[in-house]
TIDRENPA-998454 format. One record per residue: residue in one letter; z, x, y of N, C-alpha, C in turn. Coordinates in steps of 0.1 Angstrom, whole numbers, plus 5000, padded with zeros to 4 digits. Layout:
AZXYZXYZXY;...
! end
This chain:
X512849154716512449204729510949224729;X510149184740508949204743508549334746;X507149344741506749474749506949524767;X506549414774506649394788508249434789;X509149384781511349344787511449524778;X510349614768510849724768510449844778;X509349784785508749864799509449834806;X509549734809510649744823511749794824;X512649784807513749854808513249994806;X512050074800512250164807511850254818;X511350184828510950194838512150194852;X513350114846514550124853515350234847;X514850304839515750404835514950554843;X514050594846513150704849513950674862;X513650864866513650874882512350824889;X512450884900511550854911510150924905;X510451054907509451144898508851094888;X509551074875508751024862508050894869;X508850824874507850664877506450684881;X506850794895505350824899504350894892;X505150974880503651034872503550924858;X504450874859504150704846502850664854;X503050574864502250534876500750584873;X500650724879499650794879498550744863;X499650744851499150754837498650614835;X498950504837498750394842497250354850;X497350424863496450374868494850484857;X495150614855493950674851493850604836;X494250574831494150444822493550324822;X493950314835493450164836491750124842;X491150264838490150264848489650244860;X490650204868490450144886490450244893;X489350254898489350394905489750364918;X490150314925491050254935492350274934;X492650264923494250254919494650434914;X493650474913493450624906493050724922;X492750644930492450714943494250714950;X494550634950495650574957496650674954;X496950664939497550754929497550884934;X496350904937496051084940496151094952;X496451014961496151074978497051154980;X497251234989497851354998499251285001;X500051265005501151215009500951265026;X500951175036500851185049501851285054;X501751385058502551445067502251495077;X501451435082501451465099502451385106;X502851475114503951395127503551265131;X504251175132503551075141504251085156;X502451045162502351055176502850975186;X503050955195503650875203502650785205;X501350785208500750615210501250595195;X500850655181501650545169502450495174;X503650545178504950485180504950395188;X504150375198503950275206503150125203;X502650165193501150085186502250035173;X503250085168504150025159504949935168;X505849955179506449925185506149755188;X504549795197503949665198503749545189;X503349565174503449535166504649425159;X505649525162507049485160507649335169;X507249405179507049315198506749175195;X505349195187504349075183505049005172;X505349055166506148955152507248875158;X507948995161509248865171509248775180;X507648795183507548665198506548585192;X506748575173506148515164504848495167;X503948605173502048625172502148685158;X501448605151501148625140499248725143;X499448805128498148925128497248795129;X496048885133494748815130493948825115;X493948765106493148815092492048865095;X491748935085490649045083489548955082;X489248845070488448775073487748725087;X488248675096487948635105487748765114;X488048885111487649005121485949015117;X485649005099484649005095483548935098;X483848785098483148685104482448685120;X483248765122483048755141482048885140;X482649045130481049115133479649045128;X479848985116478648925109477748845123;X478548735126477648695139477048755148;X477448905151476648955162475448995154;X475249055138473949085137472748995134;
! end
């Protein structure tokens, strides 16, 4: 058995809990402070508001009548030209 086939099996054995502070141990390890920010954020609990729900809704609207997102790249490209 590999190192990788004994993490995963035990990574299907932990709860939800241990996975997420495995996780945590992981990323502050892994030096990525992105991954170590991510790790650490707040868990959202604010209500969501009704334009969200509306601005999901649309979203949803859009997939089904197959408009696909606009990539980010091309959001980027388009400010670069104005300066």
């Amino acid at each position: 058995m590999t190192v990788k086939d004994r993490l995963h099996n035990a990574v299907e054995s932990m709860t939800d809990d241990e996975a997420r502070e495995a996780l945590r141990t992981l990323a502050d390890a892994s030096g990525d402070p992105v991954a170590w920010m991510l790790d650490h954020a707040p868990l959202d609990d604010e209500p969501e508001t009704e334009d969200e729900r509306r601005a999901v809704a649309k979203v949803h609207a859009d997939r089904a009548q197959g408009i696909e997102p606009v990539p980010l790249e091309s959001l980027l490209a388009e400010f670069d030209g104005d300066r």
